[in-house]
Every structure is written in C-alpha cells, then in structure tokens.
Backbone as XML, in Angstrom:
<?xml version="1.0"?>
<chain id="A" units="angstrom">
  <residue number="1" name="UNK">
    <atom name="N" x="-77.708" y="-96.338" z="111.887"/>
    <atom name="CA" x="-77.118" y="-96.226" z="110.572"/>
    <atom name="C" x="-77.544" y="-97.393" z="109.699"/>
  </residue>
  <residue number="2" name="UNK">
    <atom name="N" x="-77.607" y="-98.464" z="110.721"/>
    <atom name="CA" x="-78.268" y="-99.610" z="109.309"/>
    <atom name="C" x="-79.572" y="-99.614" z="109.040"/>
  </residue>
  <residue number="3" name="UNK">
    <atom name="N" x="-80.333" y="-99.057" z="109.843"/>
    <atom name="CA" x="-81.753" y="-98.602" z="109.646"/>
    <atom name="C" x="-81.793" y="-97.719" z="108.505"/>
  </residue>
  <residue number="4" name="UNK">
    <atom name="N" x="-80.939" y="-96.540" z="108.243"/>
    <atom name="CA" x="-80.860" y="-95.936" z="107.013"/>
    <atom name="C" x="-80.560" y="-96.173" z="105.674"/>
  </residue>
  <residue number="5" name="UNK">
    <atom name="N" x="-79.435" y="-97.157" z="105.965"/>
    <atom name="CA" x="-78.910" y="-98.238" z="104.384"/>
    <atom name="C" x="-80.493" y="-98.887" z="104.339"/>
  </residue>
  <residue number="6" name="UNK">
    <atom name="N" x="-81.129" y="-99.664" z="105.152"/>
    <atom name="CA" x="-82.327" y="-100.463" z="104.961"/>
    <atom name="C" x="-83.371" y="-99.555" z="103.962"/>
  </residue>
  <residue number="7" name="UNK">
    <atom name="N" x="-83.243" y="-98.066" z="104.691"/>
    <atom name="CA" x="-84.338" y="-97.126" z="104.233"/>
    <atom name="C" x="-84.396" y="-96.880" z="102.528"/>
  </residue>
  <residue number="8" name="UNK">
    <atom name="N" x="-83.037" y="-96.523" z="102.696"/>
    <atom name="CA" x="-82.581" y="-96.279" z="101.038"/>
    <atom name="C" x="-82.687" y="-97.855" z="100.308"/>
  </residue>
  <residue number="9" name="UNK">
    <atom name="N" x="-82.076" y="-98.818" z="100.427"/>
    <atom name="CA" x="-82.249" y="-100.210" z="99.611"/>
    <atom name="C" x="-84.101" y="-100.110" z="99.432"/>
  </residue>
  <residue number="10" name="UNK">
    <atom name="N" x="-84.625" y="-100.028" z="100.639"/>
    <atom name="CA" x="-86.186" y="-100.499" z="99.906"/>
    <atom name="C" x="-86.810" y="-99.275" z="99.109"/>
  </residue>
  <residue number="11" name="UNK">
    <atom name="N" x="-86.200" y="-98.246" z="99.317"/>
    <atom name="CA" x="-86.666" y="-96.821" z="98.329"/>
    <atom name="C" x="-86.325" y="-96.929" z="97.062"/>
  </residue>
  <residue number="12" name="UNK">
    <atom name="N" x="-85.423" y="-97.522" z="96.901"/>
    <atom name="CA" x="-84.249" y="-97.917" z="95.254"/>
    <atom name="C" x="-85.101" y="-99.122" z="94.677"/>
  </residue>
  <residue number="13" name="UNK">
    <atom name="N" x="-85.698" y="-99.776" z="95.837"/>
    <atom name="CA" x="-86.225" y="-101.342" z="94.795"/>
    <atom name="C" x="-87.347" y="-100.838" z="94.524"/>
  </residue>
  <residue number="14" name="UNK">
    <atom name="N" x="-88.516" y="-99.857" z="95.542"/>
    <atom name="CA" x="-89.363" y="-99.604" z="95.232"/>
    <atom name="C" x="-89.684" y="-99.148" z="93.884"/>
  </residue>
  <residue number="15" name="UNK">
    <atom name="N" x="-88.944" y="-98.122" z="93.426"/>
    <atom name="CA" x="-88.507" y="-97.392" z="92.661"/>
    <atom name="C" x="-87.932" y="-98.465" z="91.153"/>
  </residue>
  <residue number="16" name="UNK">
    <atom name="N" x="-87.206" y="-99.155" z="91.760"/>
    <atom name="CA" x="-87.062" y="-99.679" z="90.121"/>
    <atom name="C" x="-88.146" y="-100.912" z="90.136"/>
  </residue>
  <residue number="17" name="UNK">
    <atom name="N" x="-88.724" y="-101.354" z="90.818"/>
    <atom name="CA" x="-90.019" y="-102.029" z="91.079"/>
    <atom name="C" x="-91.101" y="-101.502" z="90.299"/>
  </residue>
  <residue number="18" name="UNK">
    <atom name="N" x="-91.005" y="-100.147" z="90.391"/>
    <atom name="CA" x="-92.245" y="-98.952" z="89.670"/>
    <atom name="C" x="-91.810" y="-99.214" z="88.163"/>
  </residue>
  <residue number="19" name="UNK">
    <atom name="N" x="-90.307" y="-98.754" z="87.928"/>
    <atom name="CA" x="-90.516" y="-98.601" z="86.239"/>
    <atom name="C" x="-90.372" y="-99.696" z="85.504"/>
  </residue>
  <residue number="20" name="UNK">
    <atom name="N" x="-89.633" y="-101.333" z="86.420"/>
    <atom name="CA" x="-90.137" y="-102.781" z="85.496"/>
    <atom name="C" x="-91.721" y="-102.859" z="85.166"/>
  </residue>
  <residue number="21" name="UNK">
    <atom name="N" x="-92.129" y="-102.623" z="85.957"/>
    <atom name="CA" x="-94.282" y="-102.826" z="86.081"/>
    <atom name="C" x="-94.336" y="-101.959" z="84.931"/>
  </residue>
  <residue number="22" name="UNK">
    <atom name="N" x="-93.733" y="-100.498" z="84.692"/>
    <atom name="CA" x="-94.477" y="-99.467" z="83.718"/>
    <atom name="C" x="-93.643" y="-99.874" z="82.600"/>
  </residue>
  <residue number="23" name="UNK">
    <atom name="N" x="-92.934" y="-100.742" z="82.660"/>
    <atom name="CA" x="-92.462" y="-101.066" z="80.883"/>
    <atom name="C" x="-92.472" y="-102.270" z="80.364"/>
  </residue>
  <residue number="24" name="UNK">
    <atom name="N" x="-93.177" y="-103.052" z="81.554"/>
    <atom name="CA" x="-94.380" y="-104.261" z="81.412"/>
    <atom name="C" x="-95.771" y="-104.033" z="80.902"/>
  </residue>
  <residue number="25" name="UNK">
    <atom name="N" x="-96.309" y="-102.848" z="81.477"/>
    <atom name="CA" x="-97.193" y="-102.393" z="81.006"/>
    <atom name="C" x="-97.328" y="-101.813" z="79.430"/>
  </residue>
  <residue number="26" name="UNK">
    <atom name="N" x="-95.999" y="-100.937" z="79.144"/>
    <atom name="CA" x="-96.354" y="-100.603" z="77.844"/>
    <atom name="C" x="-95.850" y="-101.933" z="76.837"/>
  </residue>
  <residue number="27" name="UNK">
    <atom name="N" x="-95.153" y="-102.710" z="77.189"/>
    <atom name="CA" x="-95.236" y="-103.492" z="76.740"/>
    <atom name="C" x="-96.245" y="-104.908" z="76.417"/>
  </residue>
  <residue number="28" name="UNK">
    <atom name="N" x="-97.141" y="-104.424" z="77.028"/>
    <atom name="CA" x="-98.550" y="-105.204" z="76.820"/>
    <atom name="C" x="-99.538" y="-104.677" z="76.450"/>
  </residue>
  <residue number="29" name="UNK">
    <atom name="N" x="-99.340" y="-102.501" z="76.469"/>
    <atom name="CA" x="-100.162" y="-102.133" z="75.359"/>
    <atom name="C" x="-99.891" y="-102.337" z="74.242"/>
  </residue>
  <residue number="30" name="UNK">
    <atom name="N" x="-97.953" y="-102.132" z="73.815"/>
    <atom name="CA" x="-97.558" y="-102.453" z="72.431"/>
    <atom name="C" x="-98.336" y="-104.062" z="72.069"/>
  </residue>
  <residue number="31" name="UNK">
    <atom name="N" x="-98.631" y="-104.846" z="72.315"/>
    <atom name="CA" x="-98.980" y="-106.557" z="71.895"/>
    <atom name="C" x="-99.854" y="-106.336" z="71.699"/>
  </residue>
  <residue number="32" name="UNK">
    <atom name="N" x="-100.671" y="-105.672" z="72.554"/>
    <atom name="CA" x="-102.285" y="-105.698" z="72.570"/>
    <atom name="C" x="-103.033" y="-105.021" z="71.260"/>
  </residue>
  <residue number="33" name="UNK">
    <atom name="N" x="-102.005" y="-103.394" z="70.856"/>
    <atom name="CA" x="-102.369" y="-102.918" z="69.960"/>
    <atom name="C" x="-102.306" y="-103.542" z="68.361"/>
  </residue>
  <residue number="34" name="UNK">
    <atom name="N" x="-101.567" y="-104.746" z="68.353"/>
    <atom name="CA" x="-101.359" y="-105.883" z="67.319"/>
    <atom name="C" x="-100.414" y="-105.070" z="66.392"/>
  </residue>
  <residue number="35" name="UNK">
    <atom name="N" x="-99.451" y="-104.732" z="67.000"/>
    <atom name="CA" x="-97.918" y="-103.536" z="66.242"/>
    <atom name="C" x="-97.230" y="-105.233" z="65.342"/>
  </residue>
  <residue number="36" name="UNK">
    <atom name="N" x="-97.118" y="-105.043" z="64.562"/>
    <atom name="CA" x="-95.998" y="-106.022" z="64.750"/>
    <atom name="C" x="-94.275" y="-105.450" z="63.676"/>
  </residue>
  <residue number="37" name="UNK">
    <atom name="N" x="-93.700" y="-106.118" z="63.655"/>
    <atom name="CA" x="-92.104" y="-105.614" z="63.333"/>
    <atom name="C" x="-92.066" y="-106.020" z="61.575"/>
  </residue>
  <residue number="38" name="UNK">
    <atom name="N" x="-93.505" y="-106.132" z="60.948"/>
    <atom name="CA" x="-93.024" y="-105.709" z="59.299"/>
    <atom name="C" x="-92.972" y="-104.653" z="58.813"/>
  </residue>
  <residue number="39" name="UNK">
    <atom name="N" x="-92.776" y="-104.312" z="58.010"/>
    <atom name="CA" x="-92.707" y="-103.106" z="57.195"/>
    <atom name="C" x="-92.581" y="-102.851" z="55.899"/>
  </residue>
  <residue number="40" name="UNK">
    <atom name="N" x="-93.314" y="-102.304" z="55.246"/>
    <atom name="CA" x="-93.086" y="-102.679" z="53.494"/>
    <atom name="C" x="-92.708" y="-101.162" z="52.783"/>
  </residue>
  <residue number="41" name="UNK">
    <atom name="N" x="-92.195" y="-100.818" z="52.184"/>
    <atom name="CA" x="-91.785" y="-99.809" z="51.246"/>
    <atom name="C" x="-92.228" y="-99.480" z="49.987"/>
  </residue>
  <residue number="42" name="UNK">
    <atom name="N" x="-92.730" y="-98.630" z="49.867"/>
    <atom name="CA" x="-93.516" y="-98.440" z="48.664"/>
    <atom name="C" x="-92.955" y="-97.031" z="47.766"/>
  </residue>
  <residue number="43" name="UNK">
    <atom name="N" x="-92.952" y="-97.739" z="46.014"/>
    <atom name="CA" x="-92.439" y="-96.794" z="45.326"/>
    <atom name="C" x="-92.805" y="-96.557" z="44.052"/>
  </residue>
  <residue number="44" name="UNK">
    <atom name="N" x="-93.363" y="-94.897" z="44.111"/>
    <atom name="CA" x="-94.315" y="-94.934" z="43.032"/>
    <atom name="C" x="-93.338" y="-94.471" z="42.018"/>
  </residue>
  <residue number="45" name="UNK">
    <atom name="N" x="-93.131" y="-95.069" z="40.942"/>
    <atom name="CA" x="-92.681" y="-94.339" z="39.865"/>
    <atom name="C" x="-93.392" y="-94.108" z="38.852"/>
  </residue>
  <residue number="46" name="UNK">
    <atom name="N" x="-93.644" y="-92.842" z="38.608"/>
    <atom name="CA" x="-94.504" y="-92.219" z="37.439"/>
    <atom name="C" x="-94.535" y="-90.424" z="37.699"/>
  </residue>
  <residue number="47" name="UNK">
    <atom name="N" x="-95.332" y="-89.947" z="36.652"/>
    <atom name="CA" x="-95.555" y="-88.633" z="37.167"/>
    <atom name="C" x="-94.736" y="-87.436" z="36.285"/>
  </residue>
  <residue number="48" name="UNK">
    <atom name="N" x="-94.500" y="-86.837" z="37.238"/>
    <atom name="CA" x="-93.329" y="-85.808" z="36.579"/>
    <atom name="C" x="-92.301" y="-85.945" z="36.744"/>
  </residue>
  <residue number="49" name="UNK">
    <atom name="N" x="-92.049" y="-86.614" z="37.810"/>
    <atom name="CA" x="-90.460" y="-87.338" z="37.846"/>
    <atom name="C" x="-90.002" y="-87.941" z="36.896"/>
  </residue>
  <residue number="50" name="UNK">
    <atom name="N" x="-90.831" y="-88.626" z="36.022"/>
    <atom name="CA" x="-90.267" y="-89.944" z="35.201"/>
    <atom name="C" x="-89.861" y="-88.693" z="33.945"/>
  </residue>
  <residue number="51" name="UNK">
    <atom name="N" x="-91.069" y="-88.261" z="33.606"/>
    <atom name="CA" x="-90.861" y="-87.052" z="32.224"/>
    <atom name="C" x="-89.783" y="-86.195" z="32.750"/>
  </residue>
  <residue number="52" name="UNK">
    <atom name="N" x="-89.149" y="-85.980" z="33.912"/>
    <atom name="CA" x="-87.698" y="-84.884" z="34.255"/>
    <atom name="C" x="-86.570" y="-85.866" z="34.274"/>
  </residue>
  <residue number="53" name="UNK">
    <atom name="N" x="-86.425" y="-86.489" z="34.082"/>
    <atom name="CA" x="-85.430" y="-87.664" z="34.448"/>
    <atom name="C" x="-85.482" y="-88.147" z="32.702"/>
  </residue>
  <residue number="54" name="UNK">
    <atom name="N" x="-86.632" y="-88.403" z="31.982"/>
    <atom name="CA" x="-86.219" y="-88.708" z="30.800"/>
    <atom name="C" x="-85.824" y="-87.856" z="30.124"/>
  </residue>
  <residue number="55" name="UNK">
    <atom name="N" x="-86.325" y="-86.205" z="30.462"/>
    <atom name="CA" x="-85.124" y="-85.421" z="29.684"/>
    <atom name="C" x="-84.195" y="-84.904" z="29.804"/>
  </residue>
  <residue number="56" name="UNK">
    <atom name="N" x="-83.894" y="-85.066" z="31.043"/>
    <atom name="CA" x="-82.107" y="-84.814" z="31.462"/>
    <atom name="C" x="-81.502" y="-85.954" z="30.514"/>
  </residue>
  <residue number="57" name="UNK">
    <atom name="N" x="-81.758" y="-86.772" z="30.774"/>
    <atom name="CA" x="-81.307" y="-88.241" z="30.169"/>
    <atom name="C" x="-80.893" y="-87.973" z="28.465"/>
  </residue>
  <residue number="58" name="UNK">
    <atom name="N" x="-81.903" y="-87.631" z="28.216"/>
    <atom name="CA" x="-81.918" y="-86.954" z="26.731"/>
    <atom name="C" x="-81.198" y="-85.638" z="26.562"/>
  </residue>
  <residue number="59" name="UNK">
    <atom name="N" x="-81.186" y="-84.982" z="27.137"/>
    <atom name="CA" x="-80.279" y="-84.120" z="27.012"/>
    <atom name="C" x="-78.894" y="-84.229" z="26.935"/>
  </residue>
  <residue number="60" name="UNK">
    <atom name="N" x="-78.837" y="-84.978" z="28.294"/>
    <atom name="CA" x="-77.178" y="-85.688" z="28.486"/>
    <atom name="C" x="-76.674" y="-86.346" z="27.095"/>
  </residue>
  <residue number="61" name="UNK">
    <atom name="N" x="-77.652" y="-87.122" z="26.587"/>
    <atom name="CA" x="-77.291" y="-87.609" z="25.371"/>
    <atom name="C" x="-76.903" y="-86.868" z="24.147"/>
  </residue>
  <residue number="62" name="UNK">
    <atom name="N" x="-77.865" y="-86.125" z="24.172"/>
    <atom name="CA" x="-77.442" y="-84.447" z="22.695"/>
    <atom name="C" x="-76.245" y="-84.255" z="23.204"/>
  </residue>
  <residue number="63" name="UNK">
    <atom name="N" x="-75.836" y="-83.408" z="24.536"/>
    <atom name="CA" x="-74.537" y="-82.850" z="24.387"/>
    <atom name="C" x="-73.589" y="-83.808" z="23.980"/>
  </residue>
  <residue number="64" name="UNK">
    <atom name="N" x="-73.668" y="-85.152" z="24.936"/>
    <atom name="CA" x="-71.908" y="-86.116" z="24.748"/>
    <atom name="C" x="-72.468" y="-86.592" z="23.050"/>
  </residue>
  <residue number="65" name="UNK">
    <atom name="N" x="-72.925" y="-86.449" z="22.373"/>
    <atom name="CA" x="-73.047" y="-86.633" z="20.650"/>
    <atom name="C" x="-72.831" y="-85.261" z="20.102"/>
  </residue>
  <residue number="66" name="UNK">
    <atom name="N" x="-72.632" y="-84.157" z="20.899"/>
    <atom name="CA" x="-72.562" y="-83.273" z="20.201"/>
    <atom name="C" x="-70.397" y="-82.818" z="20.381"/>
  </residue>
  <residue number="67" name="UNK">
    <atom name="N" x="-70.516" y="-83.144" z="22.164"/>
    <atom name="CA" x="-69.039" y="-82.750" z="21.995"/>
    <atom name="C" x="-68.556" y="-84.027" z="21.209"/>
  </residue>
  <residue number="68" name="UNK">
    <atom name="N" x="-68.616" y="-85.154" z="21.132"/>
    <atom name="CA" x="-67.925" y="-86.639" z="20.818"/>
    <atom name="C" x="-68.121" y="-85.736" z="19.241"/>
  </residue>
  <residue number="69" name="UNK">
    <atom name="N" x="-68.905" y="-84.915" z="18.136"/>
    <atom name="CA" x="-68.748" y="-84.169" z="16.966"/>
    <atom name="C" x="-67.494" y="-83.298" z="17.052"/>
  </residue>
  <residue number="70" name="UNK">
    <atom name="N" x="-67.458" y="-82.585" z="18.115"/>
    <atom name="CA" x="-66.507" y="-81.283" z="18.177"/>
    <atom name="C" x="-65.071" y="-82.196" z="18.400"/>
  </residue>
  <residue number="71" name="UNK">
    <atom name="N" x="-64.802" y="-83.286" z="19.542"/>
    <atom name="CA" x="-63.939" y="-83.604" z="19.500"/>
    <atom name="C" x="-63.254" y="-84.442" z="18.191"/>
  </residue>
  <residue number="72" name="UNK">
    <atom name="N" x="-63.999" y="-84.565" z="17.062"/>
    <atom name="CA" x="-63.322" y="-85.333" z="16.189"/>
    <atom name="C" x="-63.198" y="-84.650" z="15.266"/>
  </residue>
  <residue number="73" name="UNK">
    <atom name="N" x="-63.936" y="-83.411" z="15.410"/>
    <atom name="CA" x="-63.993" y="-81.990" z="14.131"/>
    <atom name="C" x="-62.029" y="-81.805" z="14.182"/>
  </residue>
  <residue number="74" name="UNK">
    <atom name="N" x="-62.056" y="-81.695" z="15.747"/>
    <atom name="CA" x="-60.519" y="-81.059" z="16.246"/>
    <atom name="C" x="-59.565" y="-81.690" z="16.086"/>
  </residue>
  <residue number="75" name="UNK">
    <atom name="N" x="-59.771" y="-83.151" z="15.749"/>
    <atom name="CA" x="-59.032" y="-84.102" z="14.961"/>
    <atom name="C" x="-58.489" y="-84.253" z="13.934"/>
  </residue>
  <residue number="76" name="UNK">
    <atom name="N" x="-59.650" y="-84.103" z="13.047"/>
    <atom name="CA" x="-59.451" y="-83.626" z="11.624"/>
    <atom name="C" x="-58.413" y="-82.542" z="11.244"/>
  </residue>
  <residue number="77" name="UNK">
    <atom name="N" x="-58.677" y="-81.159" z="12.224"/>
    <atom name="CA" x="-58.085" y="-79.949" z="11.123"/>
    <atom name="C" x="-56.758" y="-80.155" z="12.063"/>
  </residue>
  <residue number="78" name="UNK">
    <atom name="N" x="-56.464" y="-81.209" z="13.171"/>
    <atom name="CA" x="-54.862" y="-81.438" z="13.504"/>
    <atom name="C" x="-54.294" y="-81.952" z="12.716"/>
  </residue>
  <residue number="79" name="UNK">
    <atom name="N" x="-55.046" y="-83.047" z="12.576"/>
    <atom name="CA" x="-54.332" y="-83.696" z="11.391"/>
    <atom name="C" x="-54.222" y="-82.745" z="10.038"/>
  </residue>
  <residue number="80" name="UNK">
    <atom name="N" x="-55.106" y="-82.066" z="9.290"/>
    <atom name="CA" x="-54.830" y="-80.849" z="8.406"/>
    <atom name="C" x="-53.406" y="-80.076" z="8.383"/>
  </residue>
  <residue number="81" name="UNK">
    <atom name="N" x="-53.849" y="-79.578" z="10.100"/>
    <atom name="CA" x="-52.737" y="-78.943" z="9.911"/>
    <atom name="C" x="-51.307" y="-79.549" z="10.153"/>
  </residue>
  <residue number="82" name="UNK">
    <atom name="N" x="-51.394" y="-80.741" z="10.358"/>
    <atom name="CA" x="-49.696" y="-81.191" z="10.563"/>
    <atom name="C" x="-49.719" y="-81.427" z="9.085"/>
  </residue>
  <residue number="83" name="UNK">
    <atom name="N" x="-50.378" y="-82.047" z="8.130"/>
    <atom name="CA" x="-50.013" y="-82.064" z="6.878"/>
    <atom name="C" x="-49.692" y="-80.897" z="6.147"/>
  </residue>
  <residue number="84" name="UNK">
    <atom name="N" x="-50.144" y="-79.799" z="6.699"/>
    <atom name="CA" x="-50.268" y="-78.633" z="5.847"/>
    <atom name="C" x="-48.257" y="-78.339" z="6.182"/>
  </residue>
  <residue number="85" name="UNK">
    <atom name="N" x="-47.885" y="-78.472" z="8.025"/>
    <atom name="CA" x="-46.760" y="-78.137" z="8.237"/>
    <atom name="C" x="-45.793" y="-79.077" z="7.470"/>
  </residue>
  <residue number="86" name="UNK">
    <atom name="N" x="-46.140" y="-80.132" z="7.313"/>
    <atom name="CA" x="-44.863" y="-81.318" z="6.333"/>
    <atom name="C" x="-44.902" y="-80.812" z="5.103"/>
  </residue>
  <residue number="87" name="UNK">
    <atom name="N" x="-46.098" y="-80.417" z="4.442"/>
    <atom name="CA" x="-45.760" y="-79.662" z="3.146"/>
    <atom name="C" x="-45.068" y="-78.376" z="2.759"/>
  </residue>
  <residue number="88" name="UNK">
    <atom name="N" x="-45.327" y="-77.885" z="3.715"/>
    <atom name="CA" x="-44.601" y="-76.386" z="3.806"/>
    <atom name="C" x="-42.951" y="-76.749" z="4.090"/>
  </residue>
  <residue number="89" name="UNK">
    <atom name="N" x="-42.945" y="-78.239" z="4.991"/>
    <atom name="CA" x="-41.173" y="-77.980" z="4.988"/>
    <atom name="C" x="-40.893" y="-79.424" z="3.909"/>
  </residue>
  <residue number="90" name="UNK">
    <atom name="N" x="-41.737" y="-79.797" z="3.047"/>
    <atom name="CA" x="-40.986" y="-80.640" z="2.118"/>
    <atom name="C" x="-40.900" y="-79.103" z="1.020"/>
  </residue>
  <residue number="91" name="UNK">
    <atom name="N" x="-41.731" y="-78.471" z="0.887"/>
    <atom name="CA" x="-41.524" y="-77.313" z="-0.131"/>
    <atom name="C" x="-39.842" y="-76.786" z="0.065"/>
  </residue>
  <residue number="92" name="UNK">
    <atom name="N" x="-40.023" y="-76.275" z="1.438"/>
    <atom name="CA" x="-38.744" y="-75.058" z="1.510"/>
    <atom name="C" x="-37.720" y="-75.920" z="1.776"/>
  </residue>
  <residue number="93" name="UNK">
    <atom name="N" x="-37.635" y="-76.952" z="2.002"/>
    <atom name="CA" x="-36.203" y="-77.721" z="1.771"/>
    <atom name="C" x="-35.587" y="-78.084" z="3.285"/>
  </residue>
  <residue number="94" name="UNK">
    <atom name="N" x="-34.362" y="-77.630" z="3.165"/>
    <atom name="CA" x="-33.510" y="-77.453" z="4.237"/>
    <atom name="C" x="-33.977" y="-76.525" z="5.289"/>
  </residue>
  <residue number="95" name="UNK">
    <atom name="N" x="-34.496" y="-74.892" z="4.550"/>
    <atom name="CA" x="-34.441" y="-74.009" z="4.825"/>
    <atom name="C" x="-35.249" y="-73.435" z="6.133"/>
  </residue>
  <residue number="96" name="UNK">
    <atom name="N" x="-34.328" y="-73.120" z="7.428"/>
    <atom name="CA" x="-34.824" y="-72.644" z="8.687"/>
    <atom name="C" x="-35.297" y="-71.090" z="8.653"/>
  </residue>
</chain>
C-alpha cells in the first residue's frame, strides 16, 4: 500500500512538473516575441460621424428655440385671457 501512495505522489509531481516547464516555456515565447504590456488607443474623429452629430446637434437646437417660442406664445394669451376674465367681472359687477 505504500508502494501505491509512492506511485501516485511521483505521477502528480510528474504531471505538475510537465505543466510548470509548459508555462515556462510559453512564457519565454511571450518575451522572446518582444509583447510588451503598452497599449495606445486611437481616435479618429472626422467623417460622417462628425456631419451626423453636428446635425442632430442643430436640430436639437431648432426644436428647444422653437418650443422655448410656443411656451411663451402660451404665456401671453394666459395672461390675455385672465385679463380678459377680470374685465368681464369688473364689467358685470357683483353679478354670479
């Protein structure tokens, strides 16, 4: 029986013996291949992107100038019409 624990321990080292060496190895193709850990990011801006983006942009702008018109149009004829209602009840008086 201890002949068998022996069997298995040197089968297990063999074995992880094999995959330290093979990730020693790729780790000395990675060096060798001259990899190294920079990396730069690159960003083109131009194109048709820039011309779709400047006219959403522009667009966005027409509408909020166009509602920021409507919302103050609706201002106006409130105010109209509450004046129009104070005149109508300074006219009729008391009268409900």
């Amino acid at each position: 029986m201890d002949l068998n624990n022996d069997d298995q321990f040197d089968r297990k080292y063999d074995l992880l013996k094999h995959e330290i060496d093979r990730a020693e190895d790729l780790r000395k193709s990675f060096q060798a291949a001259g990899n190294s850990s920079a990396s730069t990011i690159t960003v083109n801006a131009g194109g048709i992107g820039v011309y779709i983006a400047v006219t959403c942009c522009a667009v966005m702008l027409a509408v909020n100038v166009l509602l920021i018109a409507v919302i103050v149009d609706h201002s106006r004829k409130l105010d109209r019409l509450e004046d129009y209602v104070t005149a109508t009840y300074m006219i009729s008086g008391s009268k409900k």
